[in-house]
KEKOL-223630 format. One record per atom (N, C-alpha, C): residue in one letter; x negated, y negated, z negated. Coordinates in steps of 0.001 Angstrom, whole numbers, padded with zeros to 6 digits, always signed. Example, Ala and Ser with C-alpha at 12.3 -4.5 7.8 and 13.67 -1.06 7.14 Angstrom:
<pts>
A-013190+005690-007800
A-012300+004500-007800
A-013200+003300-007800
S-012850+002250-007080
S-013670+001060-007140
S-012900-000030-007870
</pts>
This chain:
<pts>
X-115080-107926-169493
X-114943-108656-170759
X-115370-107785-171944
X-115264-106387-171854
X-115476-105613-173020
X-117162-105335-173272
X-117495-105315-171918
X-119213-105040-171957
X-119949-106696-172734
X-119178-107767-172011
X-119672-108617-173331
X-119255-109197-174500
X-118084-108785-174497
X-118068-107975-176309
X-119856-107137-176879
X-119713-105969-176226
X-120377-105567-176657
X-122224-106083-176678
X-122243-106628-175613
X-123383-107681-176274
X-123752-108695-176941
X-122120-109387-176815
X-122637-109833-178162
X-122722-109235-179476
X-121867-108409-179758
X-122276-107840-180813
X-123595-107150-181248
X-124364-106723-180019
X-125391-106375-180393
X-126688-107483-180583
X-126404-108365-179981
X-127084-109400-179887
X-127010-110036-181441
X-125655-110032-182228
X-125555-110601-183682
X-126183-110096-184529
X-126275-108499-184280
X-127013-107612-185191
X-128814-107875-185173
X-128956-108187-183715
X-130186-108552-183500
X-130330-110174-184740
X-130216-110979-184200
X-129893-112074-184842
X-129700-112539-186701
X-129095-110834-187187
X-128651-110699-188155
X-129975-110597-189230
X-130649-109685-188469
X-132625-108962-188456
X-132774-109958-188644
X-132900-111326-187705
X-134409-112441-187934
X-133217-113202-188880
X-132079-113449-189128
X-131740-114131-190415
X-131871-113900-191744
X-132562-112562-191975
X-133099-111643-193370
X-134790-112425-192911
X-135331-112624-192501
X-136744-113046-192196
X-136704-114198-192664
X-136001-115364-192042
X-135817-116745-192169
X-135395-117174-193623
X-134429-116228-194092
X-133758-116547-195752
X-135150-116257-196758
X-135678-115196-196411
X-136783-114195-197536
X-137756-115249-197074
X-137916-115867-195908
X-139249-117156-196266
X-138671-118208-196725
X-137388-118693-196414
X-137073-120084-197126
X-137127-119892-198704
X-136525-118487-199268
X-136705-118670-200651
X-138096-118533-201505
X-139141-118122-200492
X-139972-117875-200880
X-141401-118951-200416
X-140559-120353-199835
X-141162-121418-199873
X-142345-121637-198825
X-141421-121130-197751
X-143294-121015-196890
X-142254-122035-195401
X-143311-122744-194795
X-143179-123404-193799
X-142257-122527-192753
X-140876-123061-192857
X-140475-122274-191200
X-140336-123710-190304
X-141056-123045-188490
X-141360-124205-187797
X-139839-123995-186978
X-139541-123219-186614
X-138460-122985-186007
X-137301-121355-186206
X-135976-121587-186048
X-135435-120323-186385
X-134238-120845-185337
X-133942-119788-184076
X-132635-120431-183356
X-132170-118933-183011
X-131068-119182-182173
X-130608-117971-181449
X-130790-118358-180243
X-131083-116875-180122
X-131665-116294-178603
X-132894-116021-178525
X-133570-115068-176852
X-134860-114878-177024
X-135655-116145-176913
X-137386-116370-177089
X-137995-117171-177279
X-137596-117892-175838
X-137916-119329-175666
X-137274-119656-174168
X-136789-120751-174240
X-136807-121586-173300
X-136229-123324-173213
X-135174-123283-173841
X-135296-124273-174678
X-133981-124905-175612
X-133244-125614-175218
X-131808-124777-175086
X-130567-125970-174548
X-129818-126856-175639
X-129864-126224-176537
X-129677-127123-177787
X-130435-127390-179177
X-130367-128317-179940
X-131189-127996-181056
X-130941-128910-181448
X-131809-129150-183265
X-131103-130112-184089
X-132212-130109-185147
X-133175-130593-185338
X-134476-130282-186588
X-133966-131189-187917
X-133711-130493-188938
X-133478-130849-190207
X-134684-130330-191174
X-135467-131731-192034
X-136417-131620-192642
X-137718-130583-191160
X-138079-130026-191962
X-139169-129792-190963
X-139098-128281-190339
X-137866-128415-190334
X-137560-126465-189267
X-136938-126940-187966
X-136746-126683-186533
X-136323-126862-185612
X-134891-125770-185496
X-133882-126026-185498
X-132817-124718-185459
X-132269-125321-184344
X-132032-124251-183165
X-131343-124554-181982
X-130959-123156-181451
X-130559-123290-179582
X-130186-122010-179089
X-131098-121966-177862
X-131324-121350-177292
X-132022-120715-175979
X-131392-120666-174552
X-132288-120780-173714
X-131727-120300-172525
X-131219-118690-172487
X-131639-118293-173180
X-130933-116631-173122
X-130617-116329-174602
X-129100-116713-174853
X-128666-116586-176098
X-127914-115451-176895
X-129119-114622-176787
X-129377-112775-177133
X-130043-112985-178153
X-129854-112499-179625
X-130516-112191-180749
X-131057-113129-181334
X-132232-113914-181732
X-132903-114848-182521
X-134253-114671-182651
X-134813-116137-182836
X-136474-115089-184054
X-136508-116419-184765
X-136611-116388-185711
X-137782-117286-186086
X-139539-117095-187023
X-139939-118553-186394
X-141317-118513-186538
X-142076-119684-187870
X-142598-118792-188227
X-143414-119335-189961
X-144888-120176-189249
X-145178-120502-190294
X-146172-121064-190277
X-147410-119974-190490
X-148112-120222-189518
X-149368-119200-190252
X-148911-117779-189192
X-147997-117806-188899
X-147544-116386-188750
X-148567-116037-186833
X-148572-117278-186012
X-149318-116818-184983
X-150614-116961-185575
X-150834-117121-186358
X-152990-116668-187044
X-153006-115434-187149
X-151679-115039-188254
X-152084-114018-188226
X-152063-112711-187162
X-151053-112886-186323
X-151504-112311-184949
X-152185-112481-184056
X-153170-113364-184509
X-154392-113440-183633
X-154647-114283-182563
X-153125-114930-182382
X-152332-115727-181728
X-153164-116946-180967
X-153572-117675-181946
X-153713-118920-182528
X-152275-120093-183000
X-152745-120700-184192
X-151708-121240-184562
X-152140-122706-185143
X-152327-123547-184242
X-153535-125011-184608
X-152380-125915-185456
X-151025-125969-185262
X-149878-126694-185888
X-150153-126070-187604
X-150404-125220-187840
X-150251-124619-189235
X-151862-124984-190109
X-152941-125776-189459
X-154097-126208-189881
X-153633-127263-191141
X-152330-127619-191156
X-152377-129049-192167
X-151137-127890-193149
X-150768-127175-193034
X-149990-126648-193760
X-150332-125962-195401
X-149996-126284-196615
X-150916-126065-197371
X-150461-124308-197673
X-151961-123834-198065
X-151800-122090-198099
X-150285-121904-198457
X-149816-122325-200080
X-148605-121795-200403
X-147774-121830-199602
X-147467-122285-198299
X-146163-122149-197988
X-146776-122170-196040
X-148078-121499-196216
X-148406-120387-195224
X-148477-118869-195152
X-147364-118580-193612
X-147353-116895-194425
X-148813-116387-193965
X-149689-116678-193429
X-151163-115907-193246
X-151756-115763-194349
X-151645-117129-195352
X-152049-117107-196575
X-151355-116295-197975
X-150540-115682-197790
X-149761-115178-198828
X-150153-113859-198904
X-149930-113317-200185
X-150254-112033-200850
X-149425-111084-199700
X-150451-109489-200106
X-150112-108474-199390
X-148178-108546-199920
X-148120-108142-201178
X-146546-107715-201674
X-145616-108748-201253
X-145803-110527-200508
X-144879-111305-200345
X-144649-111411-198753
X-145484-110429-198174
X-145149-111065-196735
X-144717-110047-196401
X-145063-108370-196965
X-144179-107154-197142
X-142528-107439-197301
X-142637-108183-198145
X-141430-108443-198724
X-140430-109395-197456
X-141054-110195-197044
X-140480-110995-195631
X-140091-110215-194401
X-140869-108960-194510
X-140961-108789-193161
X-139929-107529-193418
X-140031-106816-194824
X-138949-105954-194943
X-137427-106774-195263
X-137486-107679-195134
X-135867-108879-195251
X-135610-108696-194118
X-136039-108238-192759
X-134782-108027-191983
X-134281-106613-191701
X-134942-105674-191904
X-134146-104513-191671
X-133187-104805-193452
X-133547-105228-194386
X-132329-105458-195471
X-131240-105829-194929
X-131344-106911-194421
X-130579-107835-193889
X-129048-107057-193100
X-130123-106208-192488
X-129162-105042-191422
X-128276-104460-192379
X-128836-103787-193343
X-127946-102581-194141
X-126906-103396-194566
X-127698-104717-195306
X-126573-105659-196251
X-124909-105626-195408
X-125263-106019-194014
X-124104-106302-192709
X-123660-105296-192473
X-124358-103872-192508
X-123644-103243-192645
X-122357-102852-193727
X-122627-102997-195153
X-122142-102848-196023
X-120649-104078-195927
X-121176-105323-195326
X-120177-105995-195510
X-119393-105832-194530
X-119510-105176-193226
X-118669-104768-192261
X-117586-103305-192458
X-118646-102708-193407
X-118081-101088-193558
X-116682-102084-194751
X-117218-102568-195843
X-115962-103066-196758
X-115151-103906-196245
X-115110-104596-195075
X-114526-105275-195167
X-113112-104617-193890
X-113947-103469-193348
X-112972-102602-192975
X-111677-102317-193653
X-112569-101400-194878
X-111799-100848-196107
X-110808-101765-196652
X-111288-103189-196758
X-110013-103744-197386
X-108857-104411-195962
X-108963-104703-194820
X-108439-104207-194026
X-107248-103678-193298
X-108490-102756-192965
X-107726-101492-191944
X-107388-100471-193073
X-108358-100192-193735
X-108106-099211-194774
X-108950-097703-194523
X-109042-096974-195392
X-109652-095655-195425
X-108649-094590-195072
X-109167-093712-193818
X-107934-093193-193336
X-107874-091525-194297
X-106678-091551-194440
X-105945-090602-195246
X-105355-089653-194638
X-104958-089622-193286
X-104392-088656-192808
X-103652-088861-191284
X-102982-088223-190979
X-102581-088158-189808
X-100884-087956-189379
X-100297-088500-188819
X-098866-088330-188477
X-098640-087536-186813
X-097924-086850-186995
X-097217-086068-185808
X-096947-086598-184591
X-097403-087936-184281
X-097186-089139-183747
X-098433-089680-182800
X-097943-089544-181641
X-099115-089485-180308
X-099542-091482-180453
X-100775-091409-180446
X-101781-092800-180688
X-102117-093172-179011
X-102694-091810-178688
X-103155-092336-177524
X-103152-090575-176721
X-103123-090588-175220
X-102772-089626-174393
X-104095-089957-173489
X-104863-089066-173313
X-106109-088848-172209
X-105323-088534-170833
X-106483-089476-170055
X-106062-089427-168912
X-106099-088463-168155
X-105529-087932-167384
X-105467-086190-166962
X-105363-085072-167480
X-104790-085198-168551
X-104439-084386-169716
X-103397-083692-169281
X-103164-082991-169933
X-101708-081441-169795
X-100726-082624-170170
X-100958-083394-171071
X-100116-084178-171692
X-099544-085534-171085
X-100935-085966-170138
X-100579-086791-169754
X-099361-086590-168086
X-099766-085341-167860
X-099421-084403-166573
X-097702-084781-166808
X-097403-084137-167709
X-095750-084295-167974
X-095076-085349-168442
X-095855-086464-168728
X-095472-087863-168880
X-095130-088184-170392
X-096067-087562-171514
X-096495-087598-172782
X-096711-088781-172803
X-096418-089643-174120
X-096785-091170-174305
X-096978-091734-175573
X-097793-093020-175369
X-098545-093393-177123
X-097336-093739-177693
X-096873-092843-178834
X-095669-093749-179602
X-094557-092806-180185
X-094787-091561-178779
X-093887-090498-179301
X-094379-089313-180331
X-092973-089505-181047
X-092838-088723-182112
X-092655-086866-181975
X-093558-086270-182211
X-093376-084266-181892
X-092589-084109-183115
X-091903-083571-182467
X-090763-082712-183968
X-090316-081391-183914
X-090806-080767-182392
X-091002-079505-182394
X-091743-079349-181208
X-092504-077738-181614
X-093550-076885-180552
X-092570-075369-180214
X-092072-074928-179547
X-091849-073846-179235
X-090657-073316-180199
X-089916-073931-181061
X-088925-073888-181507
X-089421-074165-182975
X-090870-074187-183478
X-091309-075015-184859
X-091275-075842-185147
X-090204-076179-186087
X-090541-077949-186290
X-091430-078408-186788
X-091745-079255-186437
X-093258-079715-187283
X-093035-081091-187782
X-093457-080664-188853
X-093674-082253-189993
X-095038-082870-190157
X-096343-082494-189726
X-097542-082729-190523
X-098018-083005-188944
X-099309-083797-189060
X-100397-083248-187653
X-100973-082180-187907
X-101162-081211-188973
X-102038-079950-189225
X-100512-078874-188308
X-099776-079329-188509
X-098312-078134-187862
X-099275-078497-186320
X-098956-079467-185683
X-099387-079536-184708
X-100537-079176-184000
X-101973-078732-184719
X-103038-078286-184315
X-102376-076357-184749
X-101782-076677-185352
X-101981-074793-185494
X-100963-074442-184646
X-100240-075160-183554
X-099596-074858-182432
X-100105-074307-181102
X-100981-075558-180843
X-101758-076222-179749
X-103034-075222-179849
X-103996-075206-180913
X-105740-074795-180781
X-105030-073615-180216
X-104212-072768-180697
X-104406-071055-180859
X-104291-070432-179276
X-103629-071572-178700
X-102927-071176-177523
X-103704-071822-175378
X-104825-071430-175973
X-105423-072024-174466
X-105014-071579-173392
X-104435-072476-172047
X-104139-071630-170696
X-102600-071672-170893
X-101942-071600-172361
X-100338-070870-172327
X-099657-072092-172119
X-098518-072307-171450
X-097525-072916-171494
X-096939-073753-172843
X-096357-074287-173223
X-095487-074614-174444
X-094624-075590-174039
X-093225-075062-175150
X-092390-076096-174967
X-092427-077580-176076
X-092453-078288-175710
X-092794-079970-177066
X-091617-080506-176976
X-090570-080734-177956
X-089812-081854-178202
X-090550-083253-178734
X-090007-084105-178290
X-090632-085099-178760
X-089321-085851-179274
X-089747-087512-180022
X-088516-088232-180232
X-088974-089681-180081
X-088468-090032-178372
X-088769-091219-178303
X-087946-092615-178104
X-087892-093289-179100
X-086953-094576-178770
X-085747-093757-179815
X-085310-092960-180211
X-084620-092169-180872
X-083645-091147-179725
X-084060-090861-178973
X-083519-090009-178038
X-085287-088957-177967
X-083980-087935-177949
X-085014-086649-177329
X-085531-085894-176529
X-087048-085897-176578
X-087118-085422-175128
X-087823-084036-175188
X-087808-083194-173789
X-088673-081795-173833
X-089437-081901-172628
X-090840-081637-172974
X-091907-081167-172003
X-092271-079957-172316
X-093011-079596-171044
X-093610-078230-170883
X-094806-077988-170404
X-096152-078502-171208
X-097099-078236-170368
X-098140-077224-170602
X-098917-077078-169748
X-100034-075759-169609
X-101222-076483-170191
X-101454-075553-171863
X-102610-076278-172134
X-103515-075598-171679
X-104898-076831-172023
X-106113-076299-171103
X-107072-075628-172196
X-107878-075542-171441
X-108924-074504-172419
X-110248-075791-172815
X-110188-076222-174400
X-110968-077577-174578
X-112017-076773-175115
X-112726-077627-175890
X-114048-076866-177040
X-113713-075808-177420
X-114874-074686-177537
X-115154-073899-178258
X-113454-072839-177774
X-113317-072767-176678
X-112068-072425-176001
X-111081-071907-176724
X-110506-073519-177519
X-109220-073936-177982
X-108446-074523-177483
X-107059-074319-177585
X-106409-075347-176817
X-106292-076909-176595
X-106016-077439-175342
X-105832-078960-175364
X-104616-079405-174808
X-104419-080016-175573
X-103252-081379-174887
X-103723-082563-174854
X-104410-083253-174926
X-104902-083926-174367
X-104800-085532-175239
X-104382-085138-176789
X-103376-086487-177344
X-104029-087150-178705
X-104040-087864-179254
X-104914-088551-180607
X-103205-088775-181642
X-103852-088219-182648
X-102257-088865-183648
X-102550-090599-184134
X-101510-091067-184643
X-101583-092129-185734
X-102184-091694-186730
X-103081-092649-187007
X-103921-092654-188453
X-103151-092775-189415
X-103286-092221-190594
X-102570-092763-191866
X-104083-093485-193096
X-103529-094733-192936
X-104764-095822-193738
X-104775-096003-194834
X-104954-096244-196002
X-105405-096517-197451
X-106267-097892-197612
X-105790-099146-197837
X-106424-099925-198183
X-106959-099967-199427
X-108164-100448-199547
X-108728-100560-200488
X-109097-102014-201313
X-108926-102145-202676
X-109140-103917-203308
X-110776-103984-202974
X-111644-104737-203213
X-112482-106012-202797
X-113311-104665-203752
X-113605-104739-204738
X-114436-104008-205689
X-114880-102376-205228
X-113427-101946-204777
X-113483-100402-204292
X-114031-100531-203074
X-113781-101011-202262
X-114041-101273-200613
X-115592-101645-201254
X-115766-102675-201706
X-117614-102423-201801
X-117993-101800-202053
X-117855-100697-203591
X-118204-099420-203444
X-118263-098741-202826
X-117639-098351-201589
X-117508-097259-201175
X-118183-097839-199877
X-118482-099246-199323
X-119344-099537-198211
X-120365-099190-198499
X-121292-099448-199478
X-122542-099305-200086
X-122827-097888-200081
X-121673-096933-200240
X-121973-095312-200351
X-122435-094956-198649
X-121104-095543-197794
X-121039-095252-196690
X-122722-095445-196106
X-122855-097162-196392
X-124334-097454-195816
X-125323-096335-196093
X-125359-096231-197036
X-126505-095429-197718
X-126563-093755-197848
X-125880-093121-197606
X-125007-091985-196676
X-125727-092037-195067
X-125155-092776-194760
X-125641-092870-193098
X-127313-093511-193232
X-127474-094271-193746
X-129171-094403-193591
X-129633-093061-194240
X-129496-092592-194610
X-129895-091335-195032
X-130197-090758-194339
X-128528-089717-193915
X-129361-089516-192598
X-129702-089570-191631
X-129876-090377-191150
X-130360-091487-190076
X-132184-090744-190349
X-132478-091643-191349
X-133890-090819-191583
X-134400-089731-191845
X-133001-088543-191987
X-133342-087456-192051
X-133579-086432-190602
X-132876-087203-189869
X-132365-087085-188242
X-133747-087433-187641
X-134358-088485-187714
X-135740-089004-186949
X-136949-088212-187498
X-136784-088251-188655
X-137996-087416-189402
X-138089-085882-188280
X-137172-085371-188363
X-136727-083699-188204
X-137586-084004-186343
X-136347-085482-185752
X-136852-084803-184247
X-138373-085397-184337
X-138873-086517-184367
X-140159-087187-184719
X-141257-086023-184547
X-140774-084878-185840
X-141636-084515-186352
X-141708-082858-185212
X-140455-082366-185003
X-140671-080933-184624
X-139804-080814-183244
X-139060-082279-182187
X-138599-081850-181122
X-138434-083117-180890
X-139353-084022-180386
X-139352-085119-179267
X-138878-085338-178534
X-139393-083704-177470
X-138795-084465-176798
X-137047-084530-176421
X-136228-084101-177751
X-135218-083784-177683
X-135064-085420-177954
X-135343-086373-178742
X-135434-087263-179182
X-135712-088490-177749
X-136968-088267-177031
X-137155-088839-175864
X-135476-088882-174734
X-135082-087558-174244
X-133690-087258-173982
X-132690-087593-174823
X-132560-087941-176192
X-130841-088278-176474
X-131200-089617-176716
X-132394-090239-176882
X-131964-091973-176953
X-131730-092564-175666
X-131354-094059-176724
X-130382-094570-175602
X-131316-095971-175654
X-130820-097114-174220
X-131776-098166-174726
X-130777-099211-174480
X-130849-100484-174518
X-130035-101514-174756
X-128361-101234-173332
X-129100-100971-172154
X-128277-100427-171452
X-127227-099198-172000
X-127483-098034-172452
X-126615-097412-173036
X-125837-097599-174484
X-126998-098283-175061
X-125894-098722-176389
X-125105-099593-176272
X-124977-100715-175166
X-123953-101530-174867
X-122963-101058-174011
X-123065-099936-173177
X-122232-098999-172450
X-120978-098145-173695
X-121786-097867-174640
X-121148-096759-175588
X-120197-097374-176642
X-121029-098820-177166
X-120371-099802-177902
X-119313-100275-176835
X-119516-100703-175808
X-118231-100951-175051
X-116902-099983-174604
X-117264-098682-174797
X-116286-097800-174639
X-115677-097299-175976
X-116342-097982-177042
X-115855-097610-178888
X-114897-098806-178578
X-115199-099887-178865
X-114341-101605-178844
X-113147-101206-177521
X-113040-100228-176579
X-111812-099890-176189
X-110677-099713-176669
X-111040-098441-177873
X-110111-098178-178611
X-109267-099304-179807
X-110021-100027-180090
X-109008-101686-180994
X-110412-102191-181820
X-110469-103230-182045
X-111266-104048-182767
X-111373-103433-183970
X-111056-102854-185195
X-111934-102025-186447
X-112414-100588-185631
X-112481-100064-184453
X-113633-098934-184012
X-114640-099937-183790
X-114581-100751-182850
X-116209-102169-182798
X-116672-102529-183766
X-115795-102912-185014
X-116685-103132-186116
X-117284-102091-186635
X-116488-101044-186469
X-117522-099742-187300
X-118551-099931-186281
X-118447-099562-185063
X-119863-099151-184450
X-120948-100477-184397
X-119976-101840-184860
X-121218-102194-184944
X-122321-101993-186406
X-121068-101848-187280
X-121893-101642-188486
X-122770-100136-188544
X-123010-099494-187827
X-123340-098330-187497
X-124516-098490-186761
X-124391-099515-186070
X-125586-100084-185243
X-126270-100719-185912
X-125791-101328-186592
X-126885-102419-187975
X-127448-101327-188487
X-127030-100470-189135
X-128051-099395-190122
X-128636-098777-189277
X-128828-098710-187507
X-130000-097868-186895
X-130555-098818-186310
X-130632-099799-186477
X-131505-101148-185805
X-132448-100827-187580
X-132078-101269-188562
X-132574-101394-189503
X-133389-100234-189972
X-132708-099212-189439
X-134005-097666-190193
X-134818-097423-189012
X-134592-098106-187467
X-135810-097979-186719
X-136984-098868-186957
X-136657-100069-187179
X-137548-101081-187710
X-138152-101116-188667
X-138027-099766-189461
X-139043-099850-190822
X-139774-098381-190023
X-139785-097845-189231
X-140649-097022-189164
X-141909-097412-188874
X-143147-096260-189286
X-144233-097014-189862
X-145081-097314-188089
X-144375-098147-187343
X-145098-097950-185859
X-144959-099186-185623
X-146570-100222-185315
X-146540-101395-185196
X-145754-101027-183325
X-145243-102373-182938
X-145337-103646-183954
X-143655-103641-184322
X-143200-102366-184676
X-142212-102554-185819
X-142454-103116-186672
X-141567-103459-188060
X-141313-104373-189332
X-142474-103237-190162
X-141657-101532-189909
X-142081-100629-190688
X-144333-100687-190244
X-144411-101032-189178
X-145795-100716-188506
X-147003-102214-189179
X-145976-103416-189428
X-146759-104422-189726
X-146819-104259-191442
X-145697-103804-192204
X-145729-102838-193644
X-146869-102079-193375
X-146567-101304-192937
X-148007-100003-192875
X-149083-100488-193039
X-149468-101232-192282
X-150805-102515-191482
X-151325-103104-193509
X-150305-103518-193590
X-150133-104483-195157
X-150721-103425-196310
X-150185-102103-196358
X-150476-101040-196872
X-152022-100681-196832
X-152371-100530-195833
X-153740-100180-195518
X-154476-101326-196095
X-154374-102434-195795
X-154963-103262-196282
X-155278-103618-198228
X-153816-102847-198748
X-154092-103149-200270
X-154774-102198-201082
X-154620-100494-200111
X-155200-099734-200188
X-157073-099325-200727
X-157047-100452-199320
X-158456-100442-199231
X-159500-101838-199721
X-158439-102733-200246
X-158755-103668-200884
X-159233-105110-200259
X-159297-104945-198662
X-159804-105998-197539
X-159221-106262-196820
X-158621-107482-195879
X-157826-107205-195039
X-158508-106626-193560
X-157764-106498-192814
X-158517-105696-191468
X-158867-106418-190919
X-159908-106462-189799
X-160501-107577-188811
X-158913-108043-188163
X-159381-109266-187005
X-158010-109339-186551
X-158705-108465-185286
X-159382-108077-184822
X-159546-107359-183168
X-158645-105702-183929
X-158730-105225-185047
X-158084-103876-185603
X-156707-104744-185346
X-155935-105421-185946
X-154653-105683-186171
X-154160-106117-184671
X-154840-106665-183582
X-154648-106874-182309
X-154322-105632-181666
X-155757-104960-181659
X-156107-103679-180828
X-154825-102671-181556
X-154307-102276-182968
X-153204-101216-183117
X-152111-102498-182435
X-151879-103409-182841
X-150942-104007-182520
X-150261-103714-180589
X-151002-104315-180361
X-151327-104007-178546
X-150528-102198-177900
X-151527-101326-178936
X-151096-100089-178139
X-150146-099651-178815
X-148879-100252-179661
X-147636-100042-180230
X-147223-100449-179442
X-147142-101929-178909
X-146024-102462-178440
X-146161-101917-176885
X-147111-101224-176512
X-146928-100614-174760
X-146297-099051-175270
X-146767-098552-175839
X-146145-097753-175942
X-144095-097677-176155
X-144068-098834-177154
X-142834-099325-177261
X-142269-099329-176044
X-143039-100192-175304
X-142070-100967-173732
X-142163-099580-173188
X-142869-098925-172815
X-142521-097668-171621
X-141503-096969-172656
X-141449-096365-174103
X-140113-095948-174856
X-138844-096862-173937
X-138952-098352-174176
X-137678-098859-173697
X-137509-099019-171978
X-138572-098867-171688
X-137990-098939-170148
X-137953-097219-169666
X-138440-096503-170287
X-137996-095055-169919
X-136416-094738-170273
X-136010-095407-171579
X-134693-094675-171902
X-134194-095535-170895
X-134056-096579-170788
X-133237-097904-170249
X-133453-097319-168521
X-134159-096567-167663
X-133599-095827-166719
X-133288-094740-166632
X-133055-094083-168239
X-132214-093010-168337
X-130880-093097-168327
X-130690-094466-168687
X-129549-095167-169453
X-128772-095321-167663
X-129148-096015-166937
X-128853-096561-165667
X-128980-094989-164777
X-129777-094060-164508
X-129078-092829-163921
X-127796-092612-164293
X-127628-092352-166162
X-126806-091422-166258
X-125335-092432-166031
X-125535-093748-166179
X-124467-094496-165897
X-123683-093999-164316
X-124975-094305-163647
X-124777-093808-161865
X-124005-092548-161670
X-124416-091515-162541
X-123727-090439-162283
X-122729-090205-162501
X-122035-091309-164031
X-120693-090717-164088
X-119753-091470-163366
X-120428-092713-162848
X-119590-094029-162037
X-119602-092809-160660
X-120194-092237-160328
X-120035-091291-159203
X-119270-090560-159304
X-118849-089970-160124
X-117696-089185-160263
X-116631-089398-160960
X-116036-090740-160844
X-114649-091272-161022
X-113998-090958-159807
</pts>
């Protein structure tokens, strides 16, 4: 049930993309013939109002919709769009308005992001701190060993009482391998364990335990502020991150991506922890769906921009066999990108399902 959670959610974000496409042509008055959810594919439902077809798919994953004009200009052919008058064909429209369409769906992304990051904030809230107070206990933990549990209260380490979660890390890190004694206070009775912590990161100690969050809600005004920072913060560097490997370690880049298989693996093990970690990661996922799609590599959003670029540049548009022919060796290149990670994705799954 949690893995499709997590597709759908990724599937909305997908979806979210071609609903920034569909809005930026309706306001901008150009023929849409169809806009549904799911991939392209027999229609199990549908409903045509005025002259757009909106329905759902046999495979009801993500969305697209399709303009008028828009298979000419891929070379396609598009004989339905012959009676369509220029203005409200996108083949026919200026370089800066179909730029503008095609950059409406990675917008679209950030926007969802922003309204997912605030709507956290007002919420769940902005976390402030931490209580002495076990959230959650890892499985095979020192902690979990002695029968440590989500709920109990530490009120002493080794005869320190502790008031803060910072008392509690300056107990625990210093001491890898050593024993300790933990009072805890559970149900209002007290209890004592004794376990052997282990040696975690950077060989500090572990117990094995997550505290309670301490949250800060935020009003409607602040929470947007501070989504909009968040978004734009993380798209940042997001593009500072791709630029760097892109440019000077690939194939470090080739090795840490992930492809629909692992991001629905990872999103499904975030949405474990309670419904506001899923919304973050999905809003987290909206802003890297959205800063991959503007990169300048057809047949990305960012690659058919580029394409648009060249063209105003140089004052002509390109033959269509140029806009075919780059078009063509993007999108293979694309598919072996996604079917290479996507059986990176399925090894590394294999391996760790092997060692449960």
């Amino acid at each position: 049930m949690i893995y499709l959670l997590a597709v759908v959610g990724l599937g909305l974000i997908i979806f979210v993309h071609e609903f920034g496409h569909f809005i930026a042509g309706k306001l901008m008055g150009l023929t849409v013939k169809e806009f549904k959810f799911g991939l392209p594919g027999p229609e199990i439902f549908g409903v045509t109002v005025g002259e757009t077809r909106y329905g759902v798919t046999a495979i009801p994953f993500g969305g697209y919709v399709r303009f008028a004009g828009l298979e000419s200009e891929l070379s396609i052919g598009d004989e339905e769009s012959e009676d369509v008058p220029d203005r409200r064909n996108f083949d026919k429209q200026s370089i800066p308005r179909k730029a503008l369409i095609i950059a409406a769906g990675p917008l679209m992304n950030f926007i969802f992001a922003i309204v997912l990051f605030t709507s956290l904030l007002m919420i769940q809230g902005e976390p402030v701190g931490a209580k002495p107070q076990v959230n959650e206990v890892a499985p095979k933990s020192p902690a979990a060993d002695v029968g440590i549990k989500n709920g109990d209260k530490i009120i002493q380490i080794d005869n320190k009482k502790i008031r803060t979660w910072q008392d509690v890390l300056g107990e625990i890190k210093p001491r890898p391998g050593k024993k300790v004694t933990i009072v805890i206070d559970r149900g209002g009775s007290s209890l004592s364990f004794a376990p052997i912590l282990q040696k975690g990161k950077e060989g500090k100690g572990f117990l094995g335990i997550t505290p309670v969050v301490i949250y800060k809600r935020e009003n409607p005004f602040v929470a947007l502020y501070k989504g909009v920072l968040v978004t734009a913060g993380m798209t940042a560097l997001l593009v500072k991150t791709l630029f760097v490997l892109v440019a000077k370690q690939a194939g470090l880049l080739l090795k840490e991506s992930r492809g629909p298989v692992g991001i629905v693996q990872e999103t499904a093990r975030i949405a474990r922890h309670g419904i506001w970690d899923f919304v973050a990661a999905l809003a987290f996922l909206s802003v890297n769906i959205g800063v991959v799609n503007l990169m300048p590599f057809p047949p990305l959003d960012g690659g058919r921009i580029a394409l648009y670029g060249v063209e105003g540049v140089s004052g002509r548009r390109l033959s269509r066999k140029v806009v075919l022919a780059v078009s063509f060796i993007g999108l293979a290149i694309l598919l072996f990108f996604i079917v290479y990670v996507t059986i990176a994705d399925v090894i590394r799954w294999l391996s760790g399902a092997g060692g449960l």
